[in-house]
C-alpha positions as CSV (number, residue, x, y, z in Angstrom):
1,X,0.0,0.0,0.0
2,X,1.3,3.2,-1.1
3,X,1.7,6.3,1.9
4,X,-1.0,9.0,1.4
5,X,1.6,11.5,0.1
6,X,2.9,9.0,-2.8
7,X,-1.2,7.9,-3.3
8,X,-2.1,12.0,-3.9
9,X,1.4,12.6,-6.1
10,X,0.0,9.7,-8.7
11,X,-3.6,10.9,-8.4
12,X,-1.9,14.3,-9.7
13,X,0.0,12.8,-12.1
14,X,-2.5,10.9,-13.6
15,X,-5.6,12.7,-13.0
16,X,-7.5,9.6,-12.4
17,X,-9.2,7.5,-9.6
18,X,-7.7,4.4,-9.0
19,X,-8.7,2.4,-5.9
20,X,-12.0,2.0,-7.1
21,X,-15.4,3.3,-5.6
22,X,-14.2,4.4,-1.6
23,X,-14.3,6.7,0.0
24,X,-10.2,7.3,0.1
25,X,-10.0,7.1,-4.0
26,X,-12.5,10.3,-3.8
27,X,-11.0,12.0,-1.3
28,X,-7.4,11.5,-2.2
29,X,-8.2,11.9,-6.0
30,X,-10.8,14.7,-6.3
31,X,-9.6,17.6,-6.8
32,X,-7.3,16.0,-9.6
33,X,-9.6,13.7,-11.5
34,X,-11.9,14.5,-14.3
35,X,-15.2,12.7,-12.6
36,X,-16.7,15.9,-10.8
37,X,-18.7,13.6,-8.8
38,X,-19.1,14.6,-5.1
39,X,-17.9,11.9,-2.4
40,X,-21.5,10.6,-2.0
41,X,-22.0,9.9,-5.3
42,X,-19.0,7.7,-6.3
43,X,-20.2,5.6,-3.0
44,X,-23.5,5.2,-4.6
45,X,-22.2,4.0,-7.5
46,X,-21.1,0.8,-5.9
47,X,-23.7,0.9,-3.0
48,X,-26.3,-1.8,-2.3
49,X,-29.9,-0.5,-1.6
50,X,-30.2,0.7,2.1
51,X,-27.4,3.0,2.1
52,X,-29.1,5.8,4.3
53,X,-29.8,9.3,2.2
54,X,-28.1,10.5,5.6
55,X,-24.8,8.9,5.1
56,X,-24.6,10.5,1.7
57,X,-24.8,13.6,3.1
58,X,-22.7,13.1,6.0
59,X,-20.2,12.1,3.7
60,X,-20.3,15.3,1.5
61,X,-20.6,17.4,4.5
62,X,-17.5,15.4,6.1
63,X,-15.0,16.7,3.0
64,X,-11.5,15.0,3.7
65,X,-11.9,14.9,7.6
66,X,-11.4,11.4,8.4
67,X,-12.6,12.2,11.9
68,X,-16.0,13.2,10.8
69,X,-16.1,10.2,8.1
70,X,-15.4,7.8,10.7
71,X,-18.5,9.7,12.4
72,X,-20.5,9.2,9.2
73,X,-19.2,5.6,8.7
74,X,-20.1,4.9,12.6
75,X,-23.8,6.2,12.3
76,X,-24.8,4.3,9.4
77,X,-22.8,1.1,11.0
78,X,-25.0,1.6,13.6
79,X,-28.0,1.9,11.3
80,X,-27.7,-1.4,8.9
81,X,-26.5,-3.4,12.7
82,X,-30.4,-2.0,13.9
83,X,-31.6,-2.8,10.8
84,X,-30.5,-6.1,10.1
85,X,-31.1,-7.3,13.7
86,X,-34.7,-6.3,13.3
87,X,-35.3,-8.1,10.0
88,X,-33.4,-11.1,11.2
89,X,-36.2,-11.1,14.3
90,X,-38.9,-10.3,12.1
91,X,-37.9,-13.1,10.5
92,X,-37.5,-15.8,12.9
93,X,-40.7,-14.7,14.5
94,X,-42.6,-16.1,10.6
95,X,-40.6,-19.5,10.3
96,X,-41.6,-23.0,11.6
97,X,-39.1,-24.3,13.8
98,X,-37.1,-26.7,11.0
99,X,-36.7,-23.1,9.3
100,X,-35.5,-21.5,12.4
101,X,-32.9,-23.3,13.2
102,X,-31.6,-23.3,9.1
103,X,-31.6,-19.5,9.7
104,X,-29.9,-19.4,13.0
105,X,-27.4,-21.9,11.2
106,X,-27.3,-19.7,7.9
107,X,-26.8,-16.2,10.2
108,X,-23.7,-17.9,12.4
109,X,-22.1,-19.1,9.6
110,X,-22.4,-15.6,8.0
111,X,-21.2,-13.6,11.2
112,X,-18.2,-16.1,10.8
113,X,-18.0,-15.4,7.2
114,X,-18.3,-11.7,8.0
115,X,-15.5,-12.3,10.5
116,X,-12.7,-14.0,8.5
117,X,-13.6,-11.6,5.5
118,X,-12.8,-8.2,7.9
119,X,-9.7,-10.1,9.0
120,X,-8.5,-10.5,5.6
121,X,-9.2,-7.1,4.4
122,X,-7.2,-5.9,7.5
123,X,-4.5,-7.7,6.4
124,X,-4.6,-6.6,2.6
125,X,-5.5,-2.6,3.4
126,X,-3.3,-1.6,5.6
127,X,-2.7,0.3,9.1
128,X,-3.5,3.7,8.1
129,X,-6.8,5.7,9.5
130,X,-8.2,6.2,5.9
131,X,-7.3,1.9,5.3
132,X,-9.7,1.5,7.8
133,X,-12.5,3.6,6.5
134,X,-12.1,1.5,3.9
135,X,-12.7,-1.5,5.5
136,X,-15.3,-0.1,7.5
137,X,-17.1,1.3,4.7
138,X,-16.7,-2.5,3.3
139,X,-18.1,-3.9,6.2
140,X,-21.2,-1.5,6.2
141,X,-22.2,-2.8,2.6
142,X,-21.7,-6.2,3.6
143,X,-24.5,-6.1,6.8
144,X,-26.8,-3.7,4.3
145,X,-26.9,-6.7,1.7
146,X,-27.4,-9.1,4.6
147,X,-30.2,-7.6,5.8
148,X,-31.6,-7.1,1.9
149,X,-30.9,-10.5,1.7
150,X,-33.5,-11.5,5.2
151,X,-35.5,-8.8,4.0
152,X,-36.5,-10.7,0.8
153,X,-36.5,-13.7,2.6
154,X,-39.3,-12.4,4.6
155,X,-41.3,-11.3,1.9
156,X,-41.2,-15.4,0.7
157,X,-42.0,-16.3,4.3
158,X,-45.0,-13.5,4.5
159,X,-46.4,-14.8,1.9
160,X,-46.5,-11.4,-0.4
């Protein structure tokens, strides 16, 4: 992983965005990269459904302070955990007991998944704050597409 100093020196030489859709590829990279896009809207781009219009604008209101990203990132962590623990009730509260217990199943093994996966990306990002707004932002998309995921699941088991 390159140090934030040699990351912004290629983003000016090169004018482009090139660690993808995060948060740190706009911030690093916007004021010398041809997509005028604000912060927000680069995120959306990659963004499952759920992704509070809040965050967004935290986001855009945050700028390049990683303190207040980590803020913005925190919230919405906060949001999709409330969120997906409510469908994942919801849930359990429509199944017959054989389905229960494949759901409790199904939801450890993803909490485990979920685990290994944020170990890993530790490992590949790096130790830098903005690495783990990364990671974080990575693991907010994951728990939104979970709880899409129970969400439609819920719609079979409510019959609709």
């Amino acid at each position: 992983m390159l140090p934030i100093p040699a990351r912004i020196r290629l983003c000016q030489t090169f004018g482009v965005l090139f660690f993808g859709t995060l948060i740190v590829s706009q911030l690093l990279c916007s004021a010398h990269a041809k997509d005028t896009s604000s912060t927000s809207q680069v995120i959306q781009r990659d963004a499952p459904k759920g992704i509070t219009t809040t965050f967004y604008t935290c986001i855009d209101k945050a700028g390049s302070d990683t303190v207040a990203l980590g803020a913005c990132l925190s919230a919405e962590k906060t949001t999709k955990d409330s969120r997906l623990n409510s469908t994942y009730k919801t849930l359990l509260g429509k199944l017959n007991d054989k389905a229960k217990d494949k759901l409790i199943i199904a939801e450890r093994t993803w909490l485990k998944l979920q685990g290994e996966n944020g170990a890993f990306e530790d490992s590949l990002y790096g130790d830098e704050i903005i690495d783990n707004l990364d990671v974080t932002q990575s693991e907010i998309f994951s728990i939104c597409e979970r709880a899409n995921t129970l969400n439609r699941y819920l719609s079979i088991a409510s019959g609709q």
